[in-house]
N, C-alpha and C positions, 0 to 999 in steps of 0.2 A: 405662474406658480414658481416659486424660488425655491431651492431643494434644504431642507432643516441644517442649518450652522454656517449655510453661504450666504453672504451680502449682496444683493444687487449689483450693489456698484462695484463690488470686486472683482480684478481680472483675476483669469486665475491661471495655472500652469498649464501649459498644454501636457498630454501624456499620449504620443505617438506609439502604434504599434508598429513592427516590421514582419509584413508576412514575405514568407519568398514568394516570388513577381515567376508569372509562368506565362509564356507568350504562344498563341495559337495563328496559325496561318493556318487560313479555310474559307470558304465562302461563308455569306449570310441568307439566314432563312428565315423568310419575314413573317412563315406561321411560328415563329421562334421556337420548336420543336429538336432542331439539329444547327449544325453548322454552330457559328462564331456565336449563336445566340446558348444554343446548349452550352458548348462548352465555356464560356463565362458562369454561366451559373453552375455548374460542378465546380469550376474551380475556389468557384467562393467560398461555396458550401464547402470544399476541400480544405478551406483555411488559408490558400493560396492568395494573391492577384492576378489576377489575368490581365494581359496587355493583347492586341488582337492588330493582323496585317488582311483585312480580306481581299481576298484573291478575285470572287468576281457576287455578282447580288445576284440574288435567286427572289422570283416569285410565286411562291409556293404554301399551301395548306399542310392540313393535314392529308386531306385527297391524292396528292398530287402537284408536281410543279410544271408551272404554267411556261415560265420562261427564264432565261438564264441569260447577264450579260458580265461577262469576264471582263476584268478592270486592265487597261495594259499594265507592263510591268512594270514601265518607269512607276508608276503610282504603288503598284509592292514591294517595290522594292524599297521607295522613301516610306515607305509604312516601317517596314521591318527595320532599317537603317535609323529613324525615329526613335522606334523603342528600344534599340539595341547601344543607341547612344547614349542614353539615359536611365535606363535601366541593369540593375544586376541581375538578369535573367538566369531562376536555375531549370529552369525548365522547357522545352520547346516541343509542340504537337502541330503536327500538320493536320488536316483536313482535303477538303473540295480543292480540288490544285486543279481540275477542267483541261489545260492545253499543255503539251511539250513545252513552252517557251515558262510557261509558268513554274512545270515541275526542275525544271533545270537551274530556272530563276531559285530555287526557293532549297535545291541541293547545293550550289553556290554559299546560302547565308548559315545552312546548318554547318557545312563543314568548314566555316569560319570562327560558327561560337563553339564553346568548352561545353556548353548545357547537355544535360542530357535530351536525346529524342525520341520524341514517339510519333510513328509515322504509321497514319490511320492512311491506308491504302482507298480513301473511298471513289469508286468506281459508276455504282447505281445507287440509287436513293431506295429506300423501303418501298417507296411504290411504284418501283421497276424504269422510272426515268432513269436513263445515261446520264450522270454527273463528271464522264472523262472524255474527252476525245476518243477514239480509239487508235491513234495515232500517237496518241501519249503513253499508252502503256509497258511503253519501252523503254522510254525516258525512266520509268522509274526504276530500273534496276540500280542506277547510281544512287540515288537519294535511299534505297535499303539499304546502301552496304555506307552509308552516312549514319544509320540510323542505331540508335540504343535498343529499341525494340519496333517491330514492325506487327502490326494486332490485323491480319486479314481474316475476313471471314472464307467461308468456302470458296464460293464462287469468287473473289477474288484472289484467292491461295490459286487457283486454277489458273489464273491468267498469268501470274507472275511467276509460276514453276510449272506447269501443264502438270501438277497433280491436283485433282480436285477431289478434295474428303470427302467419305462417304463412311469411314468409319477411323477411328482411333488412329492402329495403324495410318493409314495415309495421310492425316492429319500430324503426324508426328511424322513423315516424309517430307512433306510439304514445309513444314519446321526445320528440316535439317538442309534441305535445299535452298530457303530465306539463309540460314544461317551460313552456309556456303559462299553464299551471293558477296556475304561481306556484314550483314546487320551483328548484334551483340546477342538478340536473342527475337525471337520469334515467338508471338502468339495467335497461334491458328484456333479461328472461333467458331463452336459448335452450333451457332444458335440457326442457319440455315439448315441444318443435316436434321433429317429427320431422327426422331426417339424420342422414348420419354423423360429419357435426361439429355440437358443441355451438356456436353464434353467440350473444355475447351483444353487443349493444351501448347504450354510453354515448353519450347525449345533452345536451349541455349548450346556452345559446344562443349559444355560438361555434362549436362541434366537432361533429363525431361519430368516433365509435371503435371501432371493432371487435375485439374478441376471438374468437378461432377454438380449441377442443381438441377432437381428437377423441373422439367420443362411449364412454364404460366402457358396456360389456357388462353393467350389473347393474340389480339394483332397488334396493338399496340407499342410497336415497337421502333418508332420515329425520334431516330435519336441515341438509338442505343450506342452503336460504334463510337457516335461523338460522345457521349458523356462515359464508356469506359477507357479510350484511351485520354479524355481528360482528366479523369479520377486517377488512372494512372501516373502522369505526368504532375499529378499536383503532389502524390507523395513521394515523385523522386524530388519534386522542388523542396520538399520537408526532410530529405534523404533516407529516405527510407529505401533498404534492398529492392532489389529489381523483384525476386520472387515476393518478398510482403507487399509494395506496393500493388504488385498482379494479383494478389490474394485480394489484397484490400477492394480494389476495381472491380473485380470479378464478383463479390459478397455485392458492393454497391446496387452492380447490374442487376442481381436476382431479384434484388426487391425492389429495385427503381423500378423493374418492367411488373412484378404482382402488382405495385401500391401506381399504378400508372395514373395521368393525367387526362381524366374524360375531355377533353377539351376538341372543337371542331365538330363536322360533320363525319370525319373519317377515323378511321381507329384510334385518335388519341396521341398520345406521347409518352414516354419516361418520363418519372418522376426524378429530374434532375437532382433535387435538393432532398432526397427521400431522408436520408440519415443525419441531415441536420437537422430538418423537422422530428425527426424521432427523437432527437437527445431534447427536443425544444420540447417537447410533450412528458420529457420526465417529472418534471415539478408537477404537474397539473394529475397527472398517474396517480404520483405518493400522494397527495391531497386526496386524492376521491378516495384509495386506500380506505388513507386515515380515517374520513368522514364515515364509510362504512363501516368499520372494526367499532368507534365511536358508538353511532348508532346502534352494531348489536349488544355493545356496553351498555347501553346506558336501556334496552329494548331487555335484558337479562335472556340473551338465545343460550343459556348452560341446557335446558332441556335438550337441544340438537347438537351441543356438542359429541361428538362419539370418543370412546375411549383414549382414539389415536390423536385426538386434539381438533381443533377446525383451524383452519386457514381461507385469506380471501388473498384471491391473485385479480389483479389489475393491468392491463396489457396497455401501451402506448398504442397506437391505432397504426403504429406501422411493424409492431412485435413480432419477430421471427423465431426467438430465443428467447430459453427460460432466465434469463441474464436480462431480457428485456419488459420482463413485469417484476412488476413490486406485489411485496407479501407482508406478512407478517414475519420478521425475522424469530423463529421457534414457533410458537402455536397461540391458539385461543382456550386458554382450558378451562374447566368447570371451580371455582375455587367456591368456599365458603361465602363470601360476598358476590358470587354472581362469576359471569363471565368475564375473562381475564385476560389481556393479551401478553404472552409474556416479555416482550420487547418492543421496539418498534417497529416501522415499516421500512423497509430497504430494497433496491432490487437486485434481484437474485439468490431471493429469502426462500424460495418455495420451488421444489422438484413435480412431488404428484401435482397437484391442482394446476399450477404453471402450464404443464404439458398437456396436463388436458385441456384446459384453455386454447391451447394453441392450437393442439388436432379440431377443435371443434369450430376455430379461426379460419381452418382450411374449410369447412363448408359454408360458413358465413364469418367473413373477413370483419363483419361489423359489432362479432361479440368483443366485448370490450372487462366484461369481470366475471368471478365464477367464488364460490363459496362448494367446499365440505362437510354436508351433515349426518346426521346419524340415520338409519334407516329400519326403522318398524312398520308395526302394524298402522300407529297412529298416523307414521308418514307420507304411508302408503295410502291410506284415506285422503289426507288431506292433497295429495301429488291434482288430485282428479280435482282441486279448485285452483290451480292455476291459469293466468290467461293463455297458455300456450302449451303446446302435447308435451307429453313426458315419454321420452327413451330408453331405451333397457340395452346392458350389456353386458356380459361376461370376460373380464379379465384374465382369468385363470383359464381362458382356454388360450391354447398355441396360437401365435402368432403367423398369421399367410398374409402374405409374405414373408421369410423373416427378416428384412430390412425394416417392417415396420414392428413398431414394438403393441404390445395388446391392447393397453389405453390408447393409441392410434389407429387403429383395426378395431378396437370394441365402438371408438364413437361413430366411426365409418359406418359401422354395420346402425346403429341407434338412431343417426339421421337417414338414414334408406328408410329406415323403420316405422317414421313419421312424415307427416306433411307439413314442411316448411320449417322454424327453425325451432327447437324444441327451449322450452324455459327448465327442463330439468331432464339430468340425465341419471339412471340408477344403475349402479356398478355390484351386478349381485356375486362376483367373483374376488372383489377385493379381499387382501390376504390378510388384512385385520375386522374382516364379519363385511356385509353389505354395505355401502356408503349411496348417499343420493348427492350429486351436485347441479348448483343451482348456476344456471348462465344469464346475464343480461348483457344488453348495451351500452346502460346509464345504471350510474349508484344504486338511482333512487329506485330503481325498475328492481333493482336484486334485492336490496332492503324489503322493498313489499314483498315479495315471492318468499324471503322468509319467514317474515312476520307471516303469511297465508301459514304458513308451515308450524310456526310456533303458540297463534293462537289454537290451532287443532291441534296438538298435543299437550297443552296446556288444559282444555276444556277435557281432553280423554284422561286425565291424571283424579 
């Protein structure tokens, strides 16, 4: 198949892009979950190139790693010498460095290039194998005060200053003693220390900075160190600030480990490529949107419009933020000809509906659309022939916690409420009269849940 106005036989121009080139030294993990295989696919996904010197081969799952054989250094060192020759490197991330001669080898080639560094301290693997000598631990205090940023978790914040976080404070010690050492700036990671938020923060020797996400429910989490200090390292290869790129990296992390990769026998992986699949999933969103708005056009749902308008939100399947569904840009209103959208579809069109969507994401990750209708008598009969239970909740009462807002706290309380995942929820406290909304996973699933809804108030009219 020849593309419409090109010739076959025509050459045609090439059109070259240039990403900045970011080079990681690490070992390789042959369940491709962490090491040189994660961090390749963040940095792609980052927009970057990745160029890669592995340090030693790992054979290893998801379960666990089985065995470990470290490459001499003559061979890292013609890796790293290879791409350094050849390459305009803005970027450099260490990983899996395993022996002294290695981590020395590999502080030698950082403090020769200009790039900036990110040196992921990795120590243990996620599933409690030693990935260092212990003998090498010492070696790395040269290669931190080499470093742009050094990202240790607890327990390895512990080995490299003898303070080990166990809350904010000493985590922001621990920071100041990396920064000491000689590094540019310090990121001590929350994600070992117990709580129900993840706290990570950035230490530099002007700042400090706090990041806060609540803590995922899984284990899942093979790979995380390697794909945030690569996220990192690819937006300073994009020049981005140290503290935006750390924002950026740290946002990545939250969702790579919720939208995680079932993959193996053992907990899984990070979803390296989480936020490029999201933006890949915006076209396919607006479409289903549109399809629906269509259908209740052309279905005339003006009986279930309420006063306040209707709106249909559409979430991408990795949607965090009300910025990350599409809406109807204004409303769906009741006009003389039937139901009317008054603009198109765009994301970051819709506040209520959006957010309710997305608290009710948090108990099943796999609703995917949500509709606002009006709520009577007539409604309310028909709610009872849905294929799935209908929830009740009150907005208008205070919010407990107050960190969560009441539409978050009301659908909390409306899925306890029912068994399994409700197809409609009824908000009898909204500040414009009752409203009912409608949840599915697929278009077509929401489309029928309201037509159930619009023939019964159509036949009670």
């Amino acid at each position: 198949m020849v593309s419409a106005g090109i010739h076959p036989d025509m050459t045609r121009q090439e059109a070259p892009v240039e990403p900045p080139v970011v080079l990681t030294i690490a070992g390789s993990d042959s369940g491709g979950g962490a090491g040189i295989q994660a961090d390749l696919k963040t940095i792609e996904a980052g927009g970057a190139f990745g160029t890669s010197a592995i340090t030693s081969v790992t054979a290893q799952n998801t379960t666990g790693v089985e065995s470990t054989h470290v490459l001499p250094t003559d061979e890292i060192d013609a890796q790293c010498e290879a791409v350094l020759a050849d390459f305009d490197v803005a970027a450099v991330k260490t990983g899996m460095l395993a022996t002294t001669e290695v981590v020395e080898l590999v502080t030698d080639q950082v403090r020769d290039t200009a790039a900036p560094t990110v040196v992921d301290p990795v120590m243990v693997a996620a599933s409690g194998d030693r990935l260092l000598a212990e003998e090498a631990e010492a070696a790395y205090a040269d290669l931190v005060a080499e470093s742009t940023l050094v990202t240790p978790n607890a327990d390895e914040a512990g080995v490299l200053t003898d303070v080990t976080p166990e809350r904010e404070a000493e985590a922001r010690e621990a920071g100041e003693r990396l920064v000491q050492m000689g590094a540019d700036a310090a990121l001590v990671k929350g994600g070992h220390v117990p709580g129900d938020a993840v706290v990570d923060v950035l230490v530099t020797a002007d700042s400090v900075e706090t990041f806060r996400h609540p803590r995922v429910d899984t284990d899942a989490t093979h790979g995380s160190g390697c794909a945030l200090s690569s996220a990192i390292a690819a937006r300073l290869a994009h020049g981005d600030d140290l503290d935006e790129a750390v924002g950026a990296g740290v946002d990545l992390l939250a969702r790579a480990v919720r939208y995680n990769l079932d993959v193996g026998e053992g907990p899984g992986a990070v979803h390296h490529a989480v936020e490029l699949r999201d933006r890949a999933a915006r076209d396919d969103t607006t479409e289903a949107v549109e399809g629906i708005v269509q259908s209740f056009v052309d279905l005339n749902v003006a009986p279930l419009v309420p006063e306040v308008g209707t709106n249909v939100a559409g979430a991408t399947p990795y949607a965090e933020r009300p910025g990350e569904t599409a809406a109807v840009d204004g409303r769906i209103t009741r006009t003389l000809s039937g139901a009317r959208p008054s603009r198109g579809v765009r994301f970051g069109a819709s506040t209520n509906v959006a957010r309710l969507l997305l608290a009710a994401r948090e108990r099943d990750p796999r609703l995917r659309f949500a509709v606002n209708c009006r709520y009577d008598d007539s409604v309310a009969s028909a709610l009872g022939d849905l294929d799935r239970p209908v929830g009740e909740f009150d907005s208008g009462e205070a919010a407990e916690p107050a960190e969560t807002s009441a539409v978050e706290r009301g659908v909390d309380t409306a899925f306890e409420s029912v068994d399994g995942t409700p197809a409609a929820l009824v908000d009898r406290g909204a500040r414009e009269g009752p409203l009912v909304y409608l949840l599915a996973r697929e278009p077509d699933a929401l489309v029928d849940r309201t037509l159930t809804l619009l023939e019964a108030v159509e036949s009670a009219e």
